[in-house]
N, C-alpha and C positions, 0 to 999 in steps of 0.2 A: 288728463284724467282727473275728477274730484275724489279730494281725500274726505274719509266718511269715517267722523266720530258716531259713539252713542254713550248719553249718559244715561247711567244704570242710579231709579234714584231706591236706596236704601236707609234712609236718614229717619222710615217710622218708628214707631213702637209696636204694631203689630198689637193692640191690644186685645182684639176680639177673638183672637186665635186661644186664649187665657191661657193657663199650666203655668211651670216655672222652667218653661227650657227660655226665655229671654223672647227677645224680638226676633218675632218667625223667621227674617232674610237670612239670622245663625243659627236655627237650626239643621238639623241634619235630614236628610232627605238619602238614603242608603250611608256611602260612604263619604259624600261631601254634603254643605251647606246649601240650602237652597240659593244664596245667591251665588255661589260658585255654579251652581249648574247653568245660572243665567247667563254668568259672565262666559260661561264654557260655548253657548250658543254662537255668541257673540266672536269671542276669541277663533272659533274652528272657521267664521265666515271672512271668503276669500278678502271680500270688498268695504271690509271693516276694516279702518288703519289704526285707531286706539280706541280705548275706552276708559269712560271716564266715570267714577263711583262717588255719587254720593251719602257721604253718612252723619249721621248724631254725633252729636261733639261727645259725648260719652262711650263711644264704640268701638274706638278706635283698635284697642286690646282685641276686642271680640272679630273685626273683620282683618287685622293680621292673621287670629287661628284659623279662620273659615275660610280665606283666598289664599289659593296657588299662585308662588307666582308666574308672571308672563309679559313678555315684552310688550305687549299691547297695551297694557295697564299702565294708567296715568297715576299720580300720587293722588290718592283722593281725597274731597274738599268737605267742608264741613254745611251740614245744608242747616235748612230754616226751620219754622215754630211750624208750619203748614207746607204739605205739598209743593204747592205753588214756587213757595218761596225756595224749596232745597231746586226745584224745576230750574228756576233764574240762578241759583249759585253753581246748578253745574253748567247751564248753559253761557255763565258769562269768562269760567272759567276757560271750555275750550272756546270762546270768542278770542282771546289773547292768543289761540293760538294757529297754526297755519291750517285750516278746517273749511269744506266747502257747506257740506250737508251734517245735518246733527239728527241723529234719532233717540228719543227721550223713551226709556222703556222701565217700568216696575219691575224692582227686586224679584218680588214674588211670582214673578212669569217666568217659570223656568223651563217651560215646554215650545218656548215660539220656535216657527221652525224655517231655515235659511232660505225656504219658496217666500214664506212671509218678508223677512227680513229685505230679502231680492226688492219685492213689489215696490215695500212702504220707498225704499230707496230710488227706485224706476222712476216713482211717481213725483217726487220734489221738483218743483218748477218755480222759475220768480213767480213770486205772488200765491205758491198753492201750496200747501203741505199738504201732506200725505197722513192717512191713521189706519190702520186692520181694523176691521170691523165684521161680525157676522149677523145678516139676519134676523131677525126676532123669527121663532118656529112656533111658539106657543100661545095662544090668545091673551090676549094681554087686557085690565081689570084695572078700573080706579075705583078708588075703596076711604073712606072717609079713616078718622081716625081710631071708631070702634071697629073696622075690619069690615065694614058692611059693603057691598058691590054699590058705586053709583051708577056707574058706565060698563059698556062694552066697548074699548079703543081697538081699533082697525089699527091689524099690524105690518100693514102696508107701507113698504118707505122708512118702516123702524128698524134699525138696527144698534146693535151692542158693541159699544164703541171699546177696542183691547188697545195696549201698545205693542211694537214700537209705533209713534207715531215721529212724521220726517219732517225735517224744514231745512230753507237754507237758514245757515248760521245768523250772520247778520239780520236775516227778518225775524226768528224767530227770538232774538234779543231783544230786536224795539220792542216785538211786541209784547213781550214779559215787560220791558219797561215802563209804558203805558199802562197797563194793569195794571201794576203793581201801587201807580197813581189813584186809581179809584177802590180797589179792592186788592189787599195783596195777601188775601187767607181766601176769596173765595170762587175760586176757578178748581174744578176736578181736575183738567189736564189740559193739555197744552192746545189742541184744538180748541178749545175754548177760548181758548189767551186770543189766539191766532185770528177766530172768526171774531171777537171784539175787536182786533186791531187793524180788523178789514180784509184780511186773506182768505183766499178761497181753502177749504180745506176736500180734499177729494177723499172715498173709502176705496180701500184696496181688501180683497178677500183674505179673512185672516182663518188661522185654524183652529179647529172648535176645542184642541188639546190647551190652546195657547190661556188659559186659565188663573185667576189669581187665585194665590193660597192667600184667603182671608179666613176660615173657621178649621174645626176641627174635621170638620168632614171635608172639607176640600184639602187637607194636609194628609188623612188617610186615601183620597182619591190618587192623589202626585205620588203616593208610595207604591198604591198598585201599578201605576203608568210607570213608573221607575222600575220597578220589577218587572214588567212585560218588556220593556225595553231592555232592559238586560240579559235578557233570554236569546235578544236576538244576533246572529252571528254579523261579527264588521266584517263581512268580504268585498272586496272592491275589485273592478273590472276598467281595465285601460285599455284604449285602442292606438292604432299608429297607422300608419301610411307610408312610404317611402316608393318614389319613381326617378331612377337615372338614363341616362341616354346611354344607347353602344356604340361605340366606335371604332378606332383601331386598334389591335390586338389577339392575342389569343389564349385566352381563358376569361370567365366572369369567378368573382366572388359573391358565394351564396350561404348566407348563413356559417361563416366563417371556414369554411371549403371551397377550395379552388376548383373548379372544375372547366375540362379544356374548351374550347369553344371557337369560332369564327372570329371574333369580334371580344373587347371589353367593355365594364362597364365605366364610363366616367363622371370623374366627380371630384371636390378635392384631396378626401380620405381615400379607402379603397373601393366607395361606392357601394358599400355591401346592402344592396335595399334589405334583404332579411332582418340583418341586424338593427337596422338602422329603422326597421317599423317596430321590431320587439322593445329598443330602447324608450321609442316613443312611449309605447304602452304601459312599461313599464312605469315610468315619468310619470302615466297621469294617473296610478294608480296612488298614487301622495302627491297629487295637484304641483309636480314641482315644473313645468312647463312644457320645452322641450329639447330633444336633442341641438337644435342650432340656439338653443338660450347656455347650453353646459359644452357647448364644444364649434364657436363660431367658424364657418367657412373663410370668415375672413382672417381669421390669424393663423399665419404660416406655420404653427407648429404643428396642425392637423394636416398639414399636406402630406395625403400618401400614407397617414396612419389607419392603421389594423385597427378595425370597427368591433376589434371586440376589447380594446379599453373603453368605448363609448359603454357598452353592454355592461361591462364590470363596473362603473362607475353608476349606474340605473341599478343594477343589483344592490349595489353598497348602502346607497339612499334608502332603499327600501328598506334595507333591513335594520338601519340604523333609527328609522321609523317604526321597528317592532315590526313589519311587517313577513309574512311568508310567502311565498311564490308558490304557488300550488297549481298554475298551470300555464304554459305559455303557448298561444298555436298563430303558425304562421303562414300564410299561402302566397306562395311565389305567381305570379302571372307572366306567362310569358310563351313563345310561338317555339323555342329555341334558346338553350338545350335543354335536352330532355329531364325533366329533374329526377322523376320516377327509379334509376337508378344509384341516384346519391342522396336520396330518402333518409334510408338510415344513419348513414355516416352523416346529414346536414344535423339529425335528431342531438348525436351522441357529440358531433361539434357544442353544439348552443346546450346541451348538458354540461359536458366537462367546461365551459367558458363559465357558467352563470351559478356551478352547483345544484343541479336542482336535478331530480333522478329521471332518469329516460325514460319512464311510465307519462312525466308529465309534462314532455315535450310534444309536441307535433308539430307537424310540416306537412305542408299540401302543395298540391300545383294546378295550374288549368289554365288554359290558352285563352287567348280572346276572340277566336271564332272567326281570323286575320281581318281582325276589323281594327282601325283606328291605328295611332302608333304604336303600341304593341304589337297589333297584328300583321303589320308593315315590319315590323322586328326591327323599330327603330329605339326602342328602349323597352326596360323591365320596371316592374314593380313588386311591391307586396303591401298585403296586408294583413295587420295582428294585431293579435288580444291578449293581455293575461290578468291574469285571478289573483289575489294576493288578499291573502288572511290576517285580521288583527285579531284574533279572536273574538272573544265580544266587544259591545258596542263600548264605547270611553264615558267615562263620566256620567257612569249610573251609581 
């Protein structure tokens, strides 16, 4: 797997923004700094291993009060007189370190959104870096310098180049170093660097929120967007799977009730598919993976354990995440036994195990129509979902 830096550069002055709240990346944007909101993008995305911040050798005071911290956070470096130049001090910083891909992204973007982030990163290839870019929509006018229309330019093929933009590390170093040879104030962004240094640079769809705060009215736009987004509720939705064979025996465990039967189910634990698709979903309600990553088949000390510490331990996670459980539903498949009579009691099982009130449990069942191995009654499954409340969104 490549590990995937991004340096966050923040090292302007933010002049045009004017007033006396300082350089736009510290001020406040609700209740954190706009580059905290950046760095937050960055930090929540799975396939980001650190981040690296560039700033003004004067700032240092000001981006200790505006960033949280977080383990992803590199110590940050002191950048240059121009762009460019903070561009090469943070990219030569995480060059020293163990880094495949590096995405270079403006303080002041504090709306990109982790489809973008995904892409620019999909896209890095030897020899190609990657940039979000959207479209030009609106006719586009060259105009001397009293304001006077000379032309009409065709807005075909043009688009608005935003960051992150991606490279692998090592290329996108030489190529800061060679620039930095002929011109080292005047390159706008790294694609630029990249296509003087001879790399192909590809556009990936970026989002139209993904916006720089350069004026004052693009600072009151990021507030309205900030407030809309905080309106809206974080509920997150997990799913699971689980399928065991039956074999010798007499009883299966289902959703942490025994119920009698022809046959068991096996496995190394007690095989309980309910449980064992509820914990999944659980799991990926906080991306934390899944059941065989937090309780290996391979080690002996889950032989034969009750699948409802697996369950307790998905519950714990969650809520030690702030999270709520506000609904968990599970559907048993299967030819035999009949589940319809231990309905209730599976419901008030995976309640009393998980804590969470029997309104907002379910249990289902339904045969597979004696098709396949299920329908063969050579094993069972399930499959689940549950719901799980942060309240609203983080880091508005």
């Amino acid at each position: 797997m490549t590990r995937n830096v991004v340096v966050i550069v923040a090292a302007g002055r933010g002049e045009r923004l004017g007033g006396e709240g300082g350089p736009k990346q510290y001020r406040m944007l609700g209740h954190q700094s706009i580059l905290q909101h950046t760095i937050s993008c960055f930090s929540d995305h799975p396939q980001i291993d650190s981040i690296q911040v560039v700033i003004h050798k004067d700032d240092r005071e000001l981006y200790d009060a505006a960033v949280l911290a977080n383990d992803k956070l590199l110590e940050p470096v002191t950048g240059g007189a121009s762009r460019q130049e903070s561009c090469k001090t943070g990219v030569d910083a995480v060059a020293q370190l163990d880094f495949d891909k590096v995405l270079i992204h403006d303080a002041a973007r504090p709306f990109v959104s982790h489809t973008t982030i995904t892409n620019v990163i999909a896209g890095i290839e030897t020899g190609i870096g990657t940039l979000s870019a959207n479209a030009i929509a609106d006719t586009v006018k060259h105009a001397d310098q009293k304001g006077v229309v000379l032309k009409t330019i065709s807005r075909d093929d043009l688009y608005l180049a935003q960051t992150p933009q991606g490279f692998l590390v090592e290329e996108i170093q030489q190529a800061h170093e060679k620039a930095a040879l002929i011109n080292p104030h005047g390159f706008t962004d790294d694609a630029a660097v990249a296509e003087y240094a001879g790399m192909s640079v590809k556009l990936v769809s970026g989002n139209a929120d993904n916006f720089k705060i350069t004026t004052k009215d693009d600072l009151a736009l990021a507030e309205e967007k900030r407030s809309m987004i905080s309106m809206i509720p974080d509920v997150r939705t997990g799913s699971g799977y689980d399928v065991h064979t039956l074999g010798s025996g007499d009883k299966v465990i289902l959703c942490g009730l025994e119920i009698p039967h022809t046959q068991s189910l096996q496995g190394h634990s007690d095989a309980d598919v309910g449980l064992h698709a509820l914990t999944d979903a659980l799991l990926g309600t906080i991306g934390a993976g899944d059941i065989g990553s937090h309780f290996p088949p391979s080690d002996p000390q889950w032989k034969g354990a009750s699948s409802d510490r697996f369950i307790e331990h998905a519950v714990k996670l969650v809520r030690e995440a702030g999270g709520v459980i506000t609904n968990m539903d599970v559907t048993i498949i299967c030819e035999a036994p009949k589940i319809g009579p231990y309905r209730d009691a599976m419901r008030e099982q995976v309640s009393n195990i998980c804590g969470v009130e029997l309104s907002r449990v379910s249990v289902k069942a339904t045969t597979n129509e004696k098709i396949g191995f299920i329908g063969r009654e050579e094993g069972i499954a399930a499959l689940a979902t549950a719901s799980v409340s942060f309240g609203m969104m983080k880091n508005v």
